[in-house]
C-alpha positions as CSV (number, residue, x, y, z in Angstrom):
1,X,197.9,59.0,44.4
2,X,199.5,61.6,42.3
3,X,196.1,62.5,40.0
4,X,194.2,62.1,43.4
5,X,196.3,64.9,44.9
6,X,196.3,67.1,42.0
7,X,192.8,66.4,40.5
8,X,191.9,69.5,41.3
9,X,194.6,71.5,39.4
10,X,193.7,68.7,36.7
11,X,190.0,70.0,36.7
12,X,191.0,73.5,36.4
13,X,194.0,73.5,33.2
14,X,192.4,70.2,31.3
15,X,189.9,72.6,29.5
16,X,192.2,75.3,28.3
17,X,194.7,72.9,27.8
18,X,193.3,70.7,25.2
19,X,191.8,73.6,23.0
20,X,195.0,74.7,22.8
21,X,196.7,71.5,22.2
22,X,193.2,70.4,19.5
23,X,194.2,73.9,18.0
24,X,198.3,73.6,17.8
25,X,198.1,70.0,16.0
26,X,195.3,71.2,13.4
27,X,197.7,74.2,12.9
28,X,200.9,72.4,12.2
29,X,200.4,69.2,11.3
30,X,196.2,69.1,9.5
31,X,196.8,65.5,8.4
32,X,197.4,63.8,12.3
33,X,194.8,61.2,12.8
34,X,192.4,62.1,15.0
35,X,192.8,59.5,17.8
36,X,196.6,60.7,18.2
37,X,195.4,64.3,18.8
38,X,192.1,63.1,21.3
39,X,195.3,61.2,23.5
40,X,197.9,63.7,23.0
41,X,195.7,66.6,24.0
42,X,194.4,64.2,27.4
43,X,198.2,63.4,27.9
44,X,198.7,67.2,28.1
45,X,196.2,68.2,29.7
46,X,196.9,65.1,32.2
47,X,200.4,66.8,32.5
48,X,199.8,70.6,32.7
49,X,197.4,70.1,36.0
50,X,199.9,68.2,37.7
51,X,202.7,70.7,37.1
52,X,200.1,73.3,38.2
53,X,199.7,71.2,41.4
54,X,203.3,71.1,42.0
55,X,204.4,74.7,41.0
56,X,201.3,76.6,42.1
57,X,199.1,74.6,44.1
58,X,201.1,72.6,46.7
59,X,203.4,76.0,47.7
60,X,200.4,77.8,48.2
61,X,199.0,75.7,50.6
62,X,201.9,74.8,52.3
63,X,202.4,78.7,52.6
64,X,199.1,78.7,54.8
65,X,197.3,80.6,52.3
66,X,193.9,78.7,52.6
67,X,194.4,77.8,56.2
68,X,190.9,78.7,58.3
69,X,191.6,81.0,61.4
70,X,189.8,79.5,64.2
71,X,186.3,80.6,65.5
72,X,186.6,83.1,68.1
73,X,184.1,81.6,71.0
């Protein structure tokens, strides 16, 4: 239920997240295997939407932000 509610933070950090993450490892440590930078760059990405969905997502909905006003009729 957790990736369900925040797949859509997921979907908008993965992207950035594992560029950065590809880019760090090639940086510091060239001679990592390639699978262990492919799962540690998912893992991260995995883990910086969810912290999104918890830090800025959830409060802002729960603030009413992206409530719709009702139809005047």
């Amino acid at each position: 239920m957790l990736f369900g509610d925040a797949s859509y933070s997921i979907y908008l950090v993965h992207f950035p997240v594992i560029v950065a993450f590809n880019k760090l490892c090639l940086k510091v440590a060239p001679a990592m295997p390639s699978p262990a930078i492919q799962i540690g760059s998912i893992a991260a990405g995995l883990a910086a939407g969810v912290f999104f969905h918890f830090v800025v997502e959830r409060p802002l909905l729960n603030a009413g932000f992206f409530r719709r006003k009702a139809a005047i009729a």
